[in-house]
DONU-997553 format. One record per residue (C-alpha): residue number from 1; residue in one letter; y, x, z. Coordinates in nm, 2 decimals. Layout:
<atoms>
{NUM; 'A'; {Y; X; Z}}
...
</atoms>
This chain:
<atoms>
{1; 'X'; {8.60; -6.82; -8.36}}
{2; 'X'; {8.39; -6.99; -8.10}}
{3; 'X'; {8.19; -7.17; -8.36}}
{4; 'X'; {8.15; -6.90; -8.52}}
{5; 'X'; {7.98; -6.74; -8.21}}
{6; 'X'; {7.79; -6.99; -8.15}}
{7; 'X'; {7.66; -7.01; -8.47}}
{8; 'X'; {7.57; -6.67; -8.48}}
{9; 'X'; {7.36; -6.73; -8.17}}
{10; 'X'; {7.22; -7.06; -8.29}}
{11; 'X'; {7.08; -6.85; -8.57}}
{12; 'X'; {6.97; -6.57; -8.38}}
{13; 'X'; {6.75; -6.81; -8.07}}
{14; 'X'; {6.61; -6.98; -8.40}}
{15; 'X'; {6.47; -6.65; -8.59}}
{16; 'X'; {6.36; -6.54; -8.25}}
{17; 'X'; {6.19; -6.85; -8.17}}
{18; 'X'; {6.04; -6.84; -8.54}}
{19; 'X'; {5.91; -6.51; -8.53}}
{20; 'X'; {5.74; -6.54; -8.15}}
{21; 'X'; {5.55; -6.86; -8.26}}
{22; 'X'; {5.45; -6.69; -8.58}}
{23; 'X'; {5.32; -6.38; -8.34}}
{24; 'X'; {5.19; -6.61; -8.09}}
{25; 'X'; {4.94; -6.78; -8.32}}
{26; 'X'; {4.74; -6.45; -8.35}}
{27; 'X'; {4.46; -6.42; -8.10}}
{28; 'X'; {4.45; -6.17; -7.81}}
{29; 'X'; {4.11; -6.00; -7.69}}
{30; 'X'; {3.95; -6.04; -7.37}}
{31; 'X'; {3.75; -5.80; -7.20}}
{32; 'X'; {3.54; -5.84; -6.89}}
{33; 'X'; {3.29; -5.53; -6.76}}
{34; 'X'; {3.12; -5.53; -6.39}}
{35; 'X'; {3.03; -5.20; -6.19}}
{36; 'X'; {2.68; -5.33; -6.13}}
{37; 'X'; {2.42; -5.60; -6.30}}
{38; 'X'; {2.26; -5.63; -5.94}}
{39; 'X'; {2.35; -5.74; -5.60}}
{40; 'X'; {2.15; -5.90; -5.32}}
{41; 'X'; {2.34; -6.23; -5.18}}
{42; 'X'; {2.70; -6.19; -5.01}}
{43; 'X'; {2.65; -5.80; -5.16}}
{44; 'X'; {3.03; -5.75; -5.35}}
{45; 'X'; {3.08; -5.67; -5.69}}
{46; 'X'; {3.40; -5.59; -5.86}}
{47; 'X'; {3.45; -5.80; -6.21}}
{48; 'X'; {3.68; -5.62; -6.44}}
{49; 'X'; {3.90; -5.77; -6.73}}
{50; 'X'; {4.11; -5.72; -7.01}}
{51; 'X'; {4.37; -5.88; -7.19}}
{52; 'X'; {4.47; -5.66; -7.51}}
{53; 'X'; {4.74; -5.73; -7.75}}
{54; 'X'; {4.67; -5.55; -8.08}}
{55; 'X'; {4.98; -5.66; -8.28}}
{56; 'X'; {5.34; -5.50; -8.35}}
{57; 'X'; {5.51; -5.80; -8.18}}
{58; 'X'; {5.48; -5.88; -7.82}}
{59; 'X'; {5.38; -6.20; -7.66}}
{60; 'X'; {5.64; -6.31; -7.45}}
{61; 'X'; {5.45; -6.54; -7.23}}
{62; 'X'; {5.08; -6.51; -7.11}}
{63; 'X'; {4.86; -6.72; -6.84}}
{64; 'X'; {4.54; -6.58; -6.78}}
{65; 'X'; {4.31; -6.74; -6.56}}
{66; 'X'; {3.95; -6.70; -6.45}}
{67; 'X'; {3.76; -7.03; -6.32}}
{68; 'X'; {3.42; -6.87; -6.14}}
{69; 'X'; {3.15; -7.10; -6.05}}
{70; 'X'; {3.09; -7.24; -5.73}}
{71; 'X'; {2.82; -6.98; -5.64}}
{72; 'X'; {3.04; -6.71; -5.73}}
{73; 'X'; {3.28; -6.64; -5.39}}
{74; 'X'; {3.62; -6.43; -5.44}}
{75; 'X'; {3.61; -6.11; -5.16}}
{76; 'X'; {3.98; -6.02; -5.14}}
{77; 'X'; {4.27; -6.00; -4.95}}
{78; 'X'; {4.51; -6.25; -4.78}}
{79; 'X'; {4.74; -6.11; -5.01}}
{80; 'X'; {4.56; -6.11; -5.31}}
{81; 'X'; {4.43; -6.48; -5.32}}
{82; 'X'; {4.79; -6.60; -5.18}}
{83; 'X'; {4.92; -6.47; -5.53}}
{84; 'X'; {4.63; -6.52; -5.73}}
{85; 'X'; {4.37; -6.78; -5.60}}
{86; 'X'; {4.34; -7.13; -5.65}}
{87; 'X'; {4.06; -7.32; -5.44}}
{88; 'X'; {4.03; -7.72; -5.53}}
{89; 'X'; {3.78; -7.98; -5.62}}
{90; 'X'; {3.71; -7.81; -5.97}}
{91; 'X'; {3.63; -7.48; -5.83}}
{92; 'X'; {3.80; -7.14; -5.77}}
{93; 'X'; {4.05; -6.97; -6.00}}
{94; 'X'; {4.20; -6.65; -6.07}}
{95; 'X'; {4.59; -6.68; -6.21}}
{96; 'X'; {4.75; -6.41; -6.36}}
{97; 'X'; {5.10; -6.45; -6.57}}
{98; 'X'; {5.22; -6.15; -6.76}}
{99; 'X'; {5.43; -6.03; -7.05}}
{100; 'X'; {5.24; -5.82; -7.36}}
{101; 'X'; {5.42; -5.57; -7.56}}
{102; 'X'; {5.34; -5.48; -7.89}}
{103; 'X'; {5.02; -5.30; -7.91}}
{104; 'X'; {4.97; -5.30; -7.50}}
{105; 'X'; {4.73; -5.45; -7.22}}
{106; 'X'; {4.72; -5.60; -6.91}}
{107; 'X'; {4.40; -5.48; -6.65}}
{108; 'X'; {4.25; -5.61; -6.32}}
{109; 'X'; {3.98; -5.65; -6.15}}
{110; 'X'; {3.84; -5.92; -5.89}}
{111; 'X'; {3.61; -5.86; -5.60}}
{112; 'X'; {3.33; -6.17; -5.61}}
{113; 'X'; {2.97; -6.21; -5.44}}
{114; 'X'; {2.70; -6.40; -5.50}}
{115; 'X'; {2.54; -6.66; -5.26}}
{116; 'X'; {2.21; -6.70; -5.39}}
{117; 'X'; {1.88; -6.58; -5.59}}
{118; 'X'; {1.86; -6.58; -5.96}}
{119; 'X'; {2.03; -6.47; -6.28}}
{120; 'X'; {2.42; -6.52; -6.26}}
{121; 'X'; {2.68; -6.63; -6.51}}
{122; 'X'; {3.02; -6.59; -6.39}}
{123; 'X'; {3.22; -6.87; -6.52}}
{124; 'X'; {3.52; -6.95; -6.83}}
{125; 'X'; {3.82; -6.74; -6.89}}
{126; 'X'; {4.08; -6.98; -7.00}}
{127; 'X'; {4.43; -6.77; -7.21}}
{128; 'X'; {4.78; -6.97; -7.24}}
{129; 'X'; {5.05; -6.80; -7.45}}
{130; 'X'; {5.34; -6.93; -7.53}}
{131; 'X'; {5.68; -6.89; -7.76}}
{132; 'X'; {6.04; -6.76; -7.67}}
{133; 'X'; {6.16; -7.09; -7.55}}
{134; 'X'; {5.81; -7.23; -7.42}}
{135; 'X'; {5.81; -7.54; -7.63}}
{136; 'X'; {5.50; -7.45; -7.78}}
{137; 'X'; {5.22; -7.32; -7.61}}
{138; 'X'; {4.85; -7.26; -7.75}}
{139; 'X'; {4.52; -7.22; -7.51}}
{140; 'X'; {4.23; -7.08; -7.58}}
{141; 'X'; {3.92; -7.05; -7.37}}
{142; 'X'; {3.55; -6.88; -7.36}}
{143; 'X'; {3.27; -6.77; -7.12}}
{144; 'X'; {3.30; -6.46; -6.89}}
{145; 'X'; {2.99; -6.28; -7.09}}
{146; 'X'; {2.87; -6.06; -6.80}}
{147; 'X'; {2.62; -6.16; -6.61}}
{148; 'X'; {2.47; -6.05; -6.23}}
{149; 'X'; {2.13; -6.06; -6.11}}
{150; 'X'; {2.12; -6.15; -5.75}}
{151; 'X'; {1.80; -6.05; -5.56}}
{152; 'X'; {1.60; -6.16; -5.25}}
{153; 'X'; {1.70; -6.11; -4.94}}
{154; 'X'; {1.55; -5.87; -4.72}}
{155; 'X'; {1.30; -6.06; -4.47}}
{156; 'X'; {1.33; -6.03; -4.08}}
{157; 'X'; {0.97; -5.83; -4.03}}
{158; 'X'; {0.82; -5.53; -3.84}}
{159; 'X'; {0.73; -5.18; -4.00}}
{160; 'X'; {0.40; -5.25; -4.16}}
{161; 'X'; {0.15; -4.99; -4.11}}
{162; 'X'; {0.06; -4.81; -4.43}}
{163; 'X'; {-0.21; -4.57; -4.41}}
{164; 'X'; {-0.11; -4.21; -4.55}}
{165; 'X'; {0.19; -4.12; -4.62}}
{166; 'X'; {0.40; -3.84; -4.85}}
{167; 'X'; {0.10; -3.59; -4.77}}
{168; 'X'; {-0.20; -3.80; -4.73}}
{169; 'X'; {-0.42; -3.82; -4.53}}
{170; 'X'; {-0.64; -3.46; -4.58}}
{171; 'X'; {-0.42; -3.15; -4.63}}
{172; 'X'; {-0.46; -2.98; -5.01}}
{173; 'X'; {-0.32; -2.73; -5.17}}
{174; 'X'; {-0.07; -2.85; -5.46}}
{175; 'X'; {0.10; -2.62; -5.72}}
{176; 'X'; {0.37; -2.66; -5.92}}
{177; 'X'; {0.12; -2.68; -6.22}}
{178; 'X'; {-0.11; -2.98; -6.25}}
{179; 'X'; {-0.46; -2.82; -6.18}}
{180; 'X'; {-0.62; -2.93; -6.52}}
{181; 'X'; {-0.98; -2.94; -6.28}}
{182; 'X'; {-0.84; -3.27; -6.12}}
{183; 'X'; {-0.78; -3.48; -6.44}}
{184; 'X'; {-0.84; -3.78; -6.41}}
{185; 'X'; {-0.76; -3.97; -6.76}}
{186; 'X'; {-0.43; -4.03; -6.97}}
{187; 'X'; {-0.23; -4.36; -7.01}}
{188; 'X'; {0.10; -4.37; -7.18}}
{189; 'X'; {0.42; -4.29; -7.08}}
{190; 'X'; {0.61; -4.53; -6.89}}
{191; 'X'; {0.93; -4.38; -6.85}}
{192; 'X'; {0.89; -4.30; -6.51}}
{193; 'X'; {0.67; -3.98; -6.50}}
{194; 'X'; {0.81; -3.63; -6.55}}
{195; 'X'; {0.81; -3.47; -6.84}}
{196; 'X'; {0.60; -3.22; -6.76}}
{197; 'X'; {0.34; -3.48; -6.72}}
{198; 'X'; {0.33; -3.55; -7.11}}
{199; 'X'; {0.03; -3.48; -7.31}}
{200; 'X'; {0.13; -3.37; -7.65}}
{201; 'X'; {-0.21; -3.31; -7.79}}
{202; 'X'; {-0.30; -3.70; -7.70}}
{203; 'X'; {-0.01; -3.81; -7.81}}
{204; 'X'; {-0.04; -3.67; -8.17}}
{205; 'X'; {-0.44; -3.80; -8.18}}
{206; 'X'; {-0.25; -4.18; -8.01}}
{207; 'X'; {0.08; -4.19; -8.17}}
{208; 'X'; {0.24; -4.29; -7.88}}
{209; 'X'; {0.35; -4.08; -7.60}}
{210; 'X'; {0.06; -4.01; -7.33}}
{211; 'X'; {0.07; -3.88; -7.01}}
{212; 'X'; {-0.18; -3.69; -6.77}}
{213; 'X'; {-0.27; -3.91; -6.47}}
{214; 'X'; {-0.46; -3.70; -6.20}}
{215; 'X'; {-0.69; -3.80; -5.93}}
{216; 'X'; {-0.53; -3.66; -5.60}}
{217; 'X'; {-0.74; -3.80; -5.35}}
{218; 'X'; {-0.59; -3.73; -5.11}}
{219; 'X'; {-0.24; -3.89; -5.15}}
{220; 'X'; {-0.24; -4.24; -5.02}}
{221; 'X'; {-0.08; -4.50; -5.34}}
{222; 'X'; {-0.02; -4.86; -5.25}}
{223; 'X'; {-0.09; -5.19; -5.44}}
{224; 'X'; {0.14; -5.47; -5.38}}
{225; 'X'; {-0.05; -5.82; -5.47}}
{226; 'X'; {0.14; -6.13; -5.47}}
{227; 'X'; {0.01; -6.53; -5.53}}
{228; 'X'; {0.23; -6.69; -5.73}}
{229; 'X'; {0.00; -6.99; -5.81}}
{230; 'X'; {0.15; -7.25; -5.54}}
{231; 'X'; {0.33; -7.54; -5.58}}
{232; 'X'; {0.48; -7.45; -5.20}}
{233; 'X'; {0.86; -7.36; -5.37}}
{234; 'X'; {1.03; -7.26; -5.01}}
{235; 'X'; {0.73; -7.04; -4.91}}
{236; 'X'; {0.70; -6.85; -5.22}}
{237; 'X'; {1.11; -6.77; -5.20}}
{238; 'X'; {0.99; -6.65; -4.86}}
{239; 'X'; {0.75; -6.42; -5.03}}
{240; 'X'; {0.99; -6.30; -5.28}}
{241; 'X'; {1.19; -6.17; -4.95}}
{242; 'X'; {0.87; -6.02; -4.82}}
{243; 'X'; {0.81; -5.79; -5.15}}
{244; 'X'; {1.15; -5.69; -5.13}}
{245; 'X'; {1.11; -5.60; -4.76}}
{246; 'X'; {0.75; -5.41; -4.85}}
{247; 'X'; {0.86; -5.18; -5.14}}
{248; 'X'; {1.12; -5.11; -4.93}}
{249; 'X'; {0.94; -4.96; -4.68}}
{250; 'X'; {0.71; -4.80; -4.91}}
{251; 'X'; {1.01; -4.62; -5.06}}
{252; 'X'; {1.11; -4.52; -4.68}}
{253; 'X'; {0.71; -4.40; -4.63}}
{254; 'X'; {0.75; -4.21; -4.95}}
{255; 'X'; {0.40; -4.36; -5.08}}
{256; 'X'; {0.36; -4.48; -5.45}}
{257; 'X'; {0.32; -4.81; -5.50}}
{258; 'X'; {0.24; -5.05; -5.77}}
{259; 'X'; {0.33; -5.45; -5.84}}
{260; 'X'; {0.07; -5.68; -5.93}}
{261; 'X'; {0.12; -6.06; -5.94}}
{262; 'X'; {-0.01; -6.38; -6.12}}
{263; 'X'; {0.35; -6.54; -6.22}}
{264; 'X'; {0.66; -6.45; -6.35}}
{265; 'X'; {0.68; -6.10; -6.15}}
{266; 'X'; {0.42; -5.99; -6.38}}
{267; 'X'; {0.30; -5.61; -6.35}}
{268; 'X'; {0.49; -5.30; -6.25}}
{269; 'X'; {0.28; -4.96; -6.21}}
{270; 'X'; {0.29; -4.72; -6.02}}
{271; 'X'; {0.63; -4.52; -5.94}}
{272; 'X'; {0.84; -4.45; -5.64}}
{273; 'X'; {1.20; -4.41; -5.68}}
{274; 'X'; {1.51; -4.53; -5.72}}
{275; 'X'; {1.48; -4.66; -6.08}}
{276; 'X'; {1.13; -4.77; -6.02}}
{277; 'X'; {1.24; -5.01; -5.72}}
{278; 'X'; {1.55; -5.12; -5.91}}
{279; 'X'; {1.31; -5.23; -6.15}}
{280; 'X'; {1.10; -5.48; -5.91}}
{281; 'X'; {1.44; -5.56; -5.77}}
{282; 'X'; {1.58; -5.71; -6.06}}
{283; 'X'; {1.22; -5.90; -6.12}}
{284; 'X'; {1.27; -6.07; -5.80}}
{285; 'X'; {1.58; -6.18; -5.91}}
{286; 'X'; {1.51; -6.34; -6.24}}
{287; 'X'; {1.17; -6.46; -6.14}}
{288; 'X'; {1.16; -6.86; -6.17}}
{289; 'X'; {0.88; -6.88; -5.91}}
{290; 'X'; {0.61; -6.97; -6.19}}
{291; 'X'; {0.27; -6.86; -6.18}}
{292; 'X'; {0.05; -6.87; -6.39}}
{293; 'X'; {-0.34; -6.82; -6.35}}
{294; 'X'; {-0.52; -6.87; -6.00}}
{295; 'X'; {-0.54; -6.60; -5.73}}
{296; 'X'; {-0.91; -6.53; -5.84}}
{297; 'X'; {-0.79; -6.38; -6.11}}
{298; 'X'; {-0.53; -6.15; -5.96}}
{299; 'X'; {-0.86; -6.06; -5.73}}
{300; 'X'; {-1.06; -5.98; -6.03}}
{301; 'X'; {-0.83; -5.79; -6.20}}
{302; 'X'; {-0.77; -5.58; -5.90}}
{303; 'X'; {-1.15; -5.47; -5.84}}
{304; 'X'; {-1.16; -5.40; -6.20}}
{305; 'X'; {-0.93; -5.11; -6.17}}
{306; 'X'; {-0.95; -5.07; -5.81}}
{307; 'X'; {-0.89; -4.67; -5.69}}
{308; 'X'; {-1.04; -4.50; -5.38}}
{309; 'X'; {-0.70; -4.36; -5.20}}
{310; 'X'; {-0.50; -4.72; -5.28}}
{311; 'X'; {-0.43; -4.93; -4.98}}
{312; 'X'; {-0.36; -5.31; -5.08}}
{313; 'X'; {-0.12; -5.57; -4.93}}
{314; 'X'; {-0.16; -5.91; -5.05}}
{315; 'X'; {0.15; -6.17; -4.99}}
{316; 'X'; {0.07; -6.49; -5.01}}
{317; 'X'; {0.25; -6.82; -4.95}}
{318; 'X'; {-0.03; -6.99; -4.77}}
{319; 'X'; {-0.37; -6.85; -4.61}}
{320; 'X'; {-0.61; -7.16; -4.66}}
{321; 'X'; {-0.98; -7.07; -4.64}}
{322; 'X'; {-1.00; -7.01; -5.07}}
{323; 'X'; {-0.72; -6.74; -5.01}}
{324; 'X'; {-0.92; -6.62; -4.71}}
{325; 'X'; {-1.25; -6.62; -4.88}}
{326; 'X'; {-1.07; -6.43; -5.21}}
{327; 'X'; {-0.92; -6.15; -4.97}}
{328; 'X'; {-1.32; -6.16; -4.81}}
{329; 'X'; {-1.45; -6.07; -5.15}}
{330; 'X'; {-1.12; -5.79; -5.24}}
{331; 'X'; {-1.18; -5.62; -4.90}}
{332; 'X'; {-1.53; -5.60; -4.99}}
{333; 'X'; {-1.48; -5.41; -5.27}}
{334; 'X'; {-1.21; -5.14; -5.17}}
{335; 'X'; {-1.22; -4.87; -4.88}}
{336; 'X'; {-0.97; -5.05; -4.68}}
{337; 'X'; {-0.92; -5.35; -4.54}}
{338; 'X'; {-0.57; -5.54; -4.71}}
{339; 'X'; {-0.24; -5.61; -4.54}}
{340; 'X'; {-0.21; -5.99; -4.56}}
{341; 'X'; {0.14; -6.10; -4.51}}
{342; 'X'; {0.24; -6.46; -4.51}}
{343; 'X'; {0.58; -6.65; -4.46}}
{344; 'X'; {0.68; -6.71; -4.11}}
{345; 'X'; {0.41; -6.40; -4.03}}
{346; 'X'; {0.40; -6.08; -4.00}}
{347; 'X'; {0.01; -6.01; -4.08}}
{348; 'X'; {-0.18; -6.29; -4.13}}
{349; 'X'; {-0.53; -6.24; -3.97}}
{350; 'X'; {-0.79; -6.34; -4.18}}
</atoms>
């Protein structure tokens, strides 16, 4: 009777150990998602993943761990990372060991910041599951596919003083209505103007979407110039943080602004808002501190479309006599003398 039994259970451990290796060759799916695709540095983030077992058996055993890189920094509890995180030589990891039922999941989440500039990927996933009795175990591994733009810091300046403001600088009557009187032109549509703004008859004559630009002269817009063409690496990080810091304020001031540069930052035109500094934002993140023609250039382009009610600021990693001499010329050419800010000063005086 007794071998009988134990038989029976011989039999039974080995179709169950046969049909849990047969079910644990099938591949689970990973899932990762973040709340946000940009973060200035130390800023959290929450990194979200999924493990999902799509199949009719379960899978008895499965290790799921994250290895981040070493610029990515885990912001949780003493609790959390006494269960969960591993710190050593190779890096930081994330551990997780669960049991899948048929057609199930397993969720969670990890809070993580960045420690510097630039464009972010997160690391490897690594997945162990293994049979009934654990005698044979298969990994499989692959990259965490989010990425995180980190931006520049915010710099460690004074209010600069931009002239106008929300209203201007003369008080005008405004409508609701654009006044068709005080048309300037049309350009096309950016995204980032109202609709109202559209001009359907110009868009019909274009084939792409057109939008009125008027000539208040009294509202005060701002130009935001930065030299990229400089081999000085640290100094034009420094100026990264200083456009950061001025669209900020400009935002606060509640004057448009515009981005104009010679590098990698490229153009951004004119806009206010949340969106539109989200934008520049993320350029200061991704930007490999290349540039590309000379600052006489940037100059040249700016007088060409220069505007009456814009006030410029140029930021510049180094104020040598050219650079002086080029912002000479650009101040000769518009109503108001530019803002020059350079690293380690607030307003350069030239």
């Amino acid at each position: 009777m007794i071998t009988i039994v134990l038989f029976l259970i011989v039999i039974i451990l080995v179709t169950v150990e046969g049909i849990s290796v047969w079910g644990n060759k099938r591949e689970l799916r990973v899932e990762f998602d973040v709340d946000t695709t940009l973060v200035e540095p130390g800023e959290p983030a929450t990194l979200y993943y999924t493990v999902r077992n799509p199949y009719r058996l379960p899978v008895l055993f499965v290790g799921f761990s994250l290895y981040l890189k070493d610029d990515v920094t885990v912001c949780e509890d003493k609790e959390f990372c006494r269960v969960h995180v591993s710190v050593n030589d190779t890096g930081t990891s994330v551990l997780h060991h669960f049991y899948l039922p048929p057609h199930s999941k397993f969720s969670g989440k990890v809070h993580i910041s960045l420690s510097k500039r630039g464009l972010h990927d997160l690391g490897k996933y690594f997945l162990e599951t293994g049979d009934f009795l654990g005698l044979f175990p298969i990994m499989t591994h692959g990259t965490i596919y989010k990425r995180i733009v980190c931006t520049s810091e915010k710099c460690a300046v004074g209010e600069v003083g931009f002239p106008g403001g929300e209203l201007g600088e003369i008080s005008v009557r405004r409508f609701i209505m654009d006044d068709p009187t005080i048309l300037l032109g049309y350009r096309e549509y950016t995204g980032r103007e109202p609709m109202k703004q559209i001009s359907w008859k110009q868009t019909a004559k274009t084939g792409t979407l057109m939008v009125r630009q008027n000539d208040y002269t009294s509202d005060r817009v701002a130009t935001v110039l930065v030299n990229m063409y400089s081999s000085l690496r640290p100094q034009l990080e420094e100026c990264l943080k200083l456009v950061r810091t001025v669209c900020e304020q400009l935002e606060e001031a509640k004057i448009p602004y515009e981005l104009m540069s010679n590098g990698d930052l490229l153009s951004v035109p004119e806009g206010m808002g949340k969106e539109h500094l989200f934008f520049i934002l993320r350029r200061l993140g991704l930007s490999r501190l290349a540039g590309f023609n000379g600052f006489g250039s940037l100059i040249d382009r700016c007088i060409r479309r220069r505007r009456g009610n814009s006030c410029y600021v140029v930021i510049t990693p180094a104020a040598g006599p050219e650079v002086s001499a080029l912002i000479d010329y650009l101040g000769a050419h518009v109503d108001s003398r530019p803002i020059v800010m350079v690293p380690g000063e607030t307003e350069a005086a030239l």
